[in-house]
N, C-alpha and C positions, 0 to 999 in steps of 0.2 A: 504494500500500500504506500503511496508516494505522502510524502510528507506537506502539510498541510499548512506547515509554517515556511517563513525566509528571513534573511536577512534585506533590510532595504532603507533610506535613505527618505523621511518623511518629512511635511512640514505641517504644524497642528494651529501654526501661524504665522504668517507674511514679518519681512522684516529680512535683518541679516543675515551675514552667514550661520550666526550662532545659533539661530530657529532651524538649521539641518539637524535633525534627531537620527541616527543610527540608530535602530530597534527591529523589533521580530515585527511581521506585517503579515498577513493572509495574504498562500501564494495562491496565482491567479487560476483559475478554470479557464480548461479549453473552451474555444465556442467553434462553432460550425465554418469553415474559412481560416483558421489560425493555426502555428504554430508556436509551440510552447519552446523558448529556448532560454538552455542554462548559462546566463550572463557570466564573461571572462572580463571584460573591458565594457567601460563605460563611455564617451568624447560628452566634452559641454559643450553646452554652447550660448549664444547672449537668451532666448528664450528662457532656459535654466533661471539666470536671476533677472530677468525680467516675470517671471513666476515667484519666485519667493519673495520676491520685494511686492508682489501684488500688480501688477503692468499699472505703476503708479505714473508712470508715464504716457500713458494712452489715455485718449477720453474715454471719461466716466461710463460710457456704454461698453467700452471692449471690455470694463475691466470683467478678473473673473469671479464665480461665486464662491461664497467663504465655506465651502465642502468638504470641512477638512475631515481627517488628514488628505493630505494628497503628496505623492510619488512624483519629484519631477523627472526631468530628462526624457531623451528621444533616442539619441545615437548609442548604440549596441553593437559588439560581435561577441559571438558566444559559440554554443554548441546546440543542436537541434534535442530535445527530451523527448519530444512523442510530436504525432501530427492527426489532426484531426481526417476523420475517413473522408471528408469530401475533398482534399486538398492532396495535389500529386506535384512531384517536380519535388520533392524534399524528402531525406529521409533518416529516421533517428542515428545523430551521429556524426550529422551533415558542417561542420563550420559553416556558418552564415554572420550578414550582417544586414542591419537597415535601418532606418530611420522611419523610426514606430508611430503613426497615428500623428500626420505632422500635415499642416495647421489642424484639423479637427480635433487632435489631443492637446490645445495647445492649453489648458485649462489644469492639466495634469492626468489626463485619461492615459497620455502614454507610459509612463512608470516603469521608467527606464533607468532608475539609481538600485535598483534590487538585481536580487542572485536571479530571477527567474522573471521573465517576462511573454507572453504572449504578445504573436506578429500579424496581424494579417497576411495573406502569404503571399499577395498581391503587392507586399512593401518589401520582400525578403529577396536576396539574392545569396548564393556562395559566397561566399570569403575568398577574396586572391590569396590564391597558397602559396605566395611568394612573400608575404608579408604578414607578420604576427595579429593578433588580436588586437593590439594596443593600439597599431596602427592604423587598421581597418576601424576601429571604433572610431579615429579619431577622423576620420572621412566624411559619413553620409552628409551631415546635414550642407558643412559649408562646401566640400566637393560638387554636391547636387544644388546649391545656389549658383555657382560659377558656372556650375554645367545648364542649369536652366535658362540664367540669363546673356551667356555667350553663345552657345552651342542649340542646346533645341530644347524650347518649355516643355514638353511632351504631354501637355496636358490641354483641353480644351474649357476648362472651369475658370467659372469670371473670375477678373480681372478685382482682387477688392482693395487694389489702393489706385486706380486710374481707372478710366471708362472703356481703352480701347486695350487689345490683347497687346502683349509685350510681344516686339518679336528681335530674337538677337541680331547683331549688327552684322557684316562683313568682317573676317578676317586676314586674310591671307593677303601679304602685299602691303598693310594698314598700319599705323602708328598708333597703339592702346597704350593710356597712359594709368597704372593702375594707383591710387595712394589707398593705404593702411596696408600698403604690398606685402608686412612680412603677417599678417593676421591669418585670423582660418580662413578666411573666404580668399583673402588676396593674396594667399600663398597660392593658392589653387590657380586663381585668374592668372597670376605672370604663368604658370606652366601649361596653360590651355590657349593663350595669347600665343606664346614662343612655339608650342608643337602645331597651330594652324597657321606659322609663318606669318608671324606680326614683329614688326620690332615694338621692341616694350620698353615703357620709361615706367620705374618701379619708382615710388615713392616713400619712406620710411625713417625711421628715426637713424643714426650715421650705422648704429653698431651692428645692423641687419644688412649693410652693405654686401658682406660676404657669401653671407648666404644668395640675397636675393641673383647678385650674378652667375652662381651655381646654377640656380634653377632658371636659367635664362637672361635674366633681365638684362638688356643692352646699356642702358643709360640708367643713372639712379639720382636722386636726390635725397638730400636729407634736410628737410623739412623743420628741422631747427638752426639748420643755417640758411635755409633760403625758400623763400615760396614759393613752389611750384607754378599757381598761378600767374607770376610777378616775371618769370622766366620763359615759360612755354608756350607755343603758339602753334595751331595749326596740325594738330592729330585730330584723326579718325575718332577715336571712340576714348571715354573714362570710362571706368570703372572704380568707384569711388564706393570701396567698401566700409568709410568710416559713415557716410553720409549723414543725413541731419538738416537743420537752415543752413551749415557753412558750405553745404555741395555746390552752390550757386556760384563759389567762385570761379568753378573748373569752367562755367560756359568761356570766358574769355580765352580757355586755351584751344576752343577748336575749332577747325573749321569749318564754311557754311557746307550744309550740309550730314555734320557728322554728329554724336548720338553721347549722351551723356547718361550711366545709366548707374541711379542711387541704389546701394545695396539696402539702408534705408534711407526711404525715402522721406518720410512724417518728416514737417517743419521747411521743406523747400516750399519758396515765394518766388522763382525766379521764371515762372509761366510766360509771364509775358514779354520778359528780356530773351528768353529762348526763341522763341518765335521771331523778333527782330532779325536776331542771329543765324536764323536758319538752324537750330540747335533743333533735335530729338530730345527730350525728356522721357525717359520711360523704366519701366522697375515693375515687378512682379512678385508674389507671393512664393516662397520653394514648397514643393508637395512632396510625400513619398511616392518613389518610385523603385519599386526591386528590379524593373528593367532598366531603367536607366542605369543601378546601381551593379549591375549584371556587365551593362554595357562600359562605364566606366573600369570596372573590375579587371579588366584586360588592360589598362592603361595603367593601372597600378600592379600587377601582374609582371608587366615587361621592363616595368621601371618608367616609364613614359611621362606618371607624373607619380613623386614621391607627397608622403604624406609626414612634415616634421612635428616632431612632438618637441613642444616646450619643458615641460613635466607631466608625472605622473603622483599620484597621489593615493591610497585603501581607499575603498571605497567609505570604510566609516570615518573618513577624516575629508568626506565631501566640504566640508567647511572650513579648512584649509586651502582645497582649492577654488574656492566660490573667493577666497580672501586672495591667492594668487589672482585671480580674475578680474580683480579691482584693480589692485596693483598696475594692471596695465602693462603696457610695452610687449604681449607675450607676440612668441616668436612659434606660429604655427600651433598647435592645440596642446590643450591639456585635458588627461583622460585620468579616470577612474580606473583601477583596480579591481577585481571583486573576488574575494573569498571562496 
């Protein structure tokens, strides 16, 4: 008889890091569509303490309801437990990884800081068996942001921060100019930039220099010596994965015709200077997808694009890294452990 308990990572209320509780929790039942997998590796990501803090940052209608406890996180790889009889293409034993119930879990339905978590199987892919657990956790979410908003949304569901469908820009031949470049998502961006034949101007603070030209980057700046905006002129596309109101400034670096596109977007006003400009504005919500994450899997697989971990951190000292997390500056992701 499988055991009924786990270990997981709750919160009984919004606030710091220090409201992450380490405790025993009810492991979850199968349903009809799902696989049950025994969690190795946990990845965070900004959703994470944007949930614990309560999305005290979004208007008062996003935020979510106080249900507590609630399980956060999304990003997993682990090992397959059992699979429900309606679901084929998986089987007990399997290394997998995905990113669980994203946006529709974004409330804490996904519950992805525990030893065990049920997938939909429709968000699941393999694991590249070139690269550990830690690694592949530390992938789906910001991997599949870069990959939706460069490469192919692969989804046809509205649009819920613009009116019209996001569609990604041209690369090959183009100048993408990426800033927060050594981040989760804009680590990803310069190596999906440089392998579709773009030259890349990486943007980041000095001491990620090295890495960022590892992973491509032709040009770099550092952003505490000089403004990107105040220098550059005339690329193709941003990718401005800090975004926020300050994304407005990148419109002056591009040129007419080319596409400015906020990783977040909440807080841009710069609507109608874009349009003077001949600027694209556009940005998109990431979804789960186990195909897409199937289809990325090969490119992490061959080395094509690496996945850097900043740290790692047990899973029951989640609150250590939610405190790394503030701290800032990290250099590609930080993942959970799990027992």
């Amino acid at each position: 008889m499988l055991k009924q308990t786990m270990k997981a990572v709750r919160l009984h209320e919004f606030g710091g890091p220090e409201v992450l509780v380490y405790e025993d929790a009810p492991r979850p039942a199968l349903k009809p569509g799902e696989v049950s997998v025994r969690v190795h590796a946990v990845g965070l990501n900004p959703p994470d303490w944007y949930l614990r803090e309560g999305y005290r940052t979004l208007p008062p209608e996003w935020h979510p309801p106080e249900s507590f406890p609630i399980i956060p996180g999304t990003d997993i790889s682990g090992v397959v437990e059992a699979v429900s009889d309606d679901v084929a293409g998986f089987a007990v034993g399997d290394d997998v990884y995905a990113m669980v119930r994203f946006p529709s879990g974004v409330f804490g339905d996904s519950k992805a800081y525990a030893q065990y978590v049920t997938v939909p199987a429709a968000e699941l892919a393999l694991k590249p068996a070139c690269i550990d657990h830690v690694h592949a956790a530390g992938a789906p979410m910001s991997l599949l942001t870069a990959w939706q908003f460069m490469v192919d949304l692969g989804h046809d569901e509205p649009n819920p921060v613009q009116a019209n469908r996001h569609e990604p820009a041209p690369l090959k031949g183009k100048t993408v100019l990426v800033n927060g470049a050594a981040g989760g998502v804009g680590h990803f961006a310069v190596q999906i930039a440089k392998w579709k034949g773009s030259r890349v101007i990486a943007v980041a603070s000095g001491r990620h220099e090295a890495l960022l030209r590892e992973l491509g980057a032709d040009e770099f700046i550092d952003y505490n010596k000089t403004a990107p905006d105040e220098v550059v002129r005339d690329v193709d596309l941003v990718i401005d994965s800090v975004g926020g109101p300050n994304t407005g400034r990148f419109l002056r670096t591009l040129k007419r015709g080319g596409a400015l596109f906020p990783i977040f977007p909440l807080g841009f006003s710069g609507a109608e200077e874009a349009e003077k400009l001949g600027v694209t504005v556009s940005a998109t919500q990431v979804r789960s997808s186990g195909a897409q994450l199937q289809e990325v899997g090969r490119l992490l697989d061959d080395g094509t694009i690496r996945v850097v971990i900043d740290s790692t951190y047990p899973l029951a000292e989640a609150h250590k890294a939610h405190e790394r997390a503030q701290g800032g500056h990290i250099q590609g992701k930080i993942v959970l452990t799990v027992p």
